[in-house]
N, C-alpha and C positions, 0 to 999 in steps of 0.2 A: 323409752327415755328420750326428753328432747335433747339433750347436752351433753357431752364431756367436756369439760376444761382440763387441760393435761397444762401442767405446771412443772417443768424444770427446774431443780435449784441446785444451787452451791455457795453454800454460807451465806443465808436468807434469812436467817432465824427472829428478827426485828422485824421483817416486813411480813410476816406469814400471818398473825394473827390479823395485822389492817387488812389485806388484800384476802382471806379467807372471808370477814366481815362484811367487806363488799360486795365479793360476787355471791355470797347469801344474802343480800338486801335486793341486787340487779334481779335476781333470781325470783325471790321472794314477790317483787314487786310486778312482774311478768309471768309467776305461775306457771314455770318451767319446770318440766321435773329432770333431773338434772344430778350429775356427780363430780368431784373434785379428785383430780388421780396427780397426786405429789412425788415428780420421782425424784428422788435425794441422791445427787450426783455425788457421793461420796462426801460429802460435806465434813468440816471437821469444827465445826463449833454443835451449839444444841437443835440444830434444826430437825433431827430427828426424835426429839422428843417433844418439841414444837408440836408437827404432826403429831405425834401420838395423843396426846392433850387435846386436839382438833379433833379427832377422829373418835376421840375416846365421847365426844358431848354433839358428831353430828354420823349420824349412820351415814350420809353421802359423802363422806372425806375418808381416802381410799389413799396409801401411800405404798413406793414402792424405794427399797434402799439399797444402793450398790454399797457392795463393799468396801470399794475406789470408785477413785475419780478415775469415768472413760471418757465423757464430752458430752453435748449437747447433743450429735447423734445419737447415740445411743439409747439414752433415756428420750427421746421422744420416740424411737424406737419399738420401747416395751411399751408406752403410755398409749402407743396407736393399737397395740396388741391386746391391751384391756378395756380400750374405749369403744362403749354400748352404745353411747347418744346417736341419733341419726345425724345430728350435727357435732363434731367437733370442733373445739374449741382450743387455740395453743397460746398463748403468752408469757412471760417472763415474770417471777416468781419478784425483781424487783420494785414493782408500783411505779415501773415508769410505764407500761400497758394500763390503760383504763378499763374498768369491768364494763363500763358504764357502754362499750360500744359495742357491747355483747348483742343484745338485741337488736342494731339493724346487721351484724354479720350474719345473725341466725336468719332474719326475713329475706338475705339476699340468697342464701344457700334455697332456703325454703318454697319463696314465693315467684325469686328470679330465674331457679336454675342452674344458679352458679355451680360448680364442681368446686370452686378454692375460691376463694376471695380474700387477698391478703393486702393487709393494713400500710396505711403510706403514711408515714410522719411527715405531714409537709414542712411543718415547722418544730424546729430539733432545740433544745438544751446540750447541745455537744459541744465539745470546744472544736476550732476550725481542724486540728491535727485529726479530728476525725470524722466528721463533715465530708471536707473535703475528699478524703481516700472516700468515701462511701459514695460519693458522687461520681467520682475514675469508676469504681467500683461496677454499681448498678448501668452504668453506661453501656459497658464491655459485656454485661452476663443480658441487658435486652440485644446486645445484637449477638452473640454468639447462639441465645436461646432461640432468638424468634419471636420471644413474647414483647411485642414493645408498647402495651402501654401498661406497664409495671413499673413503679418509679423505685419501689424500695424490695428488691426481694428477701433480704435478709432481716425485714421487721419479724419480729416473734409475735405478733398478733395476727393471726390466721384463722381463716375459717373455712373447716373442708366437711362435702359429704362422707359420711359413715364408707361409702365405699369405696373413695380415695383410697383414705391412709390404710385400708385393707388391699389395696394391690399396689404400693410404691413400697421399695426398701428403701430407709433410711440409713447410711451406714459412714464409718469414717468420718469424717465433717461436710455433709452435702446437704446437712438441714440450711442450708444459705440456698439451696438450689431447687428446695420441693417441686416451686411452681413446673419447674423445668423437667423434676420429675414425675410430675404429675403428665407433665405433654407428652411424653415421651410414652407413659403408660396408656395415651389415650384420650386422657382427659382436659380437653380444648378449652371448656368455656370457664376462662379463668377472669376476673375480675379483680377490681382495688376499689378500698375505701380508705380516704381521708381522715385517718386517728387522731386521737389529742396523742403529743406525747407529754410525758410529765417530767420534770426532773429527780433526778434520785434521791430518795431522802435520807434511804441507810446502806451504811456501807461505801464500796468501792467496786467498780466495775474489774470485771472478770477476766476480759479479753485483752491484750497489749496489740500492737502494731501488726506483730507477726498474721495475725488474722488473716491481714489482705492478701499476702504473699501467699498463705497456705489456701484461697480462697481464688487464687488465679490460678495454680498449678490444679485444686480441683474441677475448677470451669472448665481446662483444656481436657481432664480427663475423663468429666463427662459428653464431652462435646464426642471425644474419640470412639467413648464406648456408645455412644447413642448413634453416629453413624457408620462404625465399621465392628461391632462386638459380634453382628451375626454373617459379616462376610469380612474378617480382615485382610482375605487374598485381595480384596478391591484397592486398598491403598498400599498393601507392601508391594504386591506382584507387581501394581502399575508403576510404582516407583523405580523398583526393584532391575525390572525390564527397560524402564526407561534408562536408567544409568551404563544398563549392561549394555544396550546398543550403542548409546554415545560414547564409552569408552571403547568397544568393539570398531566403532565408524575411524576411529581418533588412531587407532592401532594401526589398522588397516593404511592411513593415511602416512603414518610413519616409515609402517613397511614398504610400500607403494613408492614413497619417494624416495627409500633407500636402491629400490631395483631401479629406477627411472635412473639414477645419478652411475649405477653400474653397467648401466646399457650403453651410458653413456660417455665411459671410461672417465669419470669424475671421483676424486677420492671424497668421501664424506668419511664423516667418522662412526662409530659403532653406533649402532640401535639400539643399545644398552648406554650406552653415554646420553642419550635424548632425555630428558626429565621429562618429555612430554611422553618417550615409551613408561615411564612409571603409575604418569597419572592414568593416563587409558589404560594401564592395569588396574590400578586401585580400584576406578570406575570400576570396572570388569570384576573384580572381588567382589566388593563392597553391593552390585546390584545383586549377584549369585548369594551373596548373603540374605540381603532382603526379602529376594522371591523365596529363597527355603524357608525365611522366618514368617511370610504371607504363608506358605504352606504349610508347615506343622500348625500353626494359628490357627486355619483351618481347617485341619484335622481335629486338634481339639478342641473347637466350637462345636463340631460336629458329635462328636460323642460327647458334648455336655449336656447334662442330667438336664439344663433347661433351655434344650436345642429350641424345644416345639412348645415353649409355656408362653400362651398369650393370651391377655385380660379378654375376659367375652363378657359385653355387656348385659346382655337377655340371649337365653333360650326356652327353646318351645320344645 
């Protein structure tokens, strides 16, 4: 099969029959052979029998339905777990993604090389309250990722090879983040293509404000697991040690001038009256915390089930 298009929705049911219409014409007209996988994010209007009526009149339309709403992870989740195409296909079940730029995604995956090639809206239909965060946004995730000429990582029009989205988990909300996961797995030659966007025609957008918030807390925490999840002694211990000596040096220095001032028949007052003896303790806690919590860390990094699981391109 040349295709999957994996389609996420939640309360879509007005735009599924146009955007079904389309990418069997895109298709049709380019002699693709090709499947439609619907996953129904818990939806609570008719979009599940939408599909059904779809599927029931085209053997390639392929739906998959949560019982609830989990999120966007998720359901791209299962749709990567079912999609046969050599090329994948992901976009947004609203018709703000164009079908129509289906076929240079597939010739760049195909003819280029590409691993991922995801979609750049250069020019948006959004109002500035969202624009804007999107711009702070994609700023902060090309320089934390590394990948920097990727202008929009979190457009829903993407295109990945078949054995991508088979060795990245998508999980929690970190479909904003594939490309990153995809690096992280391996897979380097990542590229963008300049999409139409369209304006929305039905409905109401899904997502509110909170997004970005929840979209910065997940960058820092894949940033952590991608550089310290198979050795976390490296940033607790080094921390950990670092504070215990500077409040160890800081103690030292208190005690020190308390014997200096006794040598020298001077009265000072207690070593316990010092605020400064409390912080060189705290220091001194506070790092004996961290290096045990680098070490149990890595204890059980160590006896996890995917100590030694790593993506192997070709073997002989």
């Amino acid at each position: 099969m040349d295709i999957s298009v994996i389609i996420p929705l939640y309360n879509e049911a007005e735009s599924l029959p146009e955007l079904t219409a389309w990418i069997q014409r895109v298709m049709s007209e380019n002699r693709f052979s090709y499947e439609i996988i619907f996953i129904n994010d818990g939806s609570t209007d008719n979009s599940w029998e939408v599909i059904e009526e779809l599927g029931a009149k085209d053997s390639n339309i392929h739906g998959v339905k949560f019982r609830r709403n989990y999120g966007k992870s998720p359901a791209l989740y299962c749709g990567f777990e079912r999609a046969k195409g050599n090329v994948v296909i992901t976009m947004d079940a609203d018709l703000q993604d164009s079908p129509d730029e289906i076929p240079e995604l597939y010739r760049m995956i195909t003819k280029e090389g590409y691993d991922l090639v995801s979609g750049y809206k250069k020019k948006r239909y959004d109002p500035l309250s969202k624009t804007i965060p999107t711009k702070l946004f994609n700023a902060t995730a090309r320089k934390v990722s590394g990948i920097k000429n990727l202008h929009d990582f979190n457009c829903g029009l993407k295109a990945y090879r078949n054995e991508v989205v088979k060795n990245i988990e998508v999980y929690g909300d970190m479909h904003r983040y594939i490309p990153y996961l995809a690096k992280n797995a391996g897979y380097t030659k990542i590229g963008e293509h300049v999409v139409q966007h369209q304006a929305r025609k039905y409905g109401k957008s899904k997502f509110g404000i909170s997004r970005f918030f929840h979209g910065y807390l997940d960058l820092m925490s894949l940033w952590f697991l991608s550089k310290f999840s198979r050795r976390p002694m490296h940033i607790f211990g080094l921390w950990g040690s670092l504070m215990f000596f500077i409040g160890m040096v800081a103690a030292i220095i208190v005690g020190t001038t308390k014997l200096i001032a006794l040598a020298n028949g001077q009265h000072l007052r207690l070593v316990t009256d010092s605020p400064y003896f409390y912080i060189a303790l705290t220091m001194m806690i506070i790092g004996t915390q961290l290096f045990l919590t680098g070490f149990l860390a890595e204890l059980i990094s160590r006896t996890s089930q995917d100590r030694n699981k790593y993506n192997i391109s070709k073997e002989i």
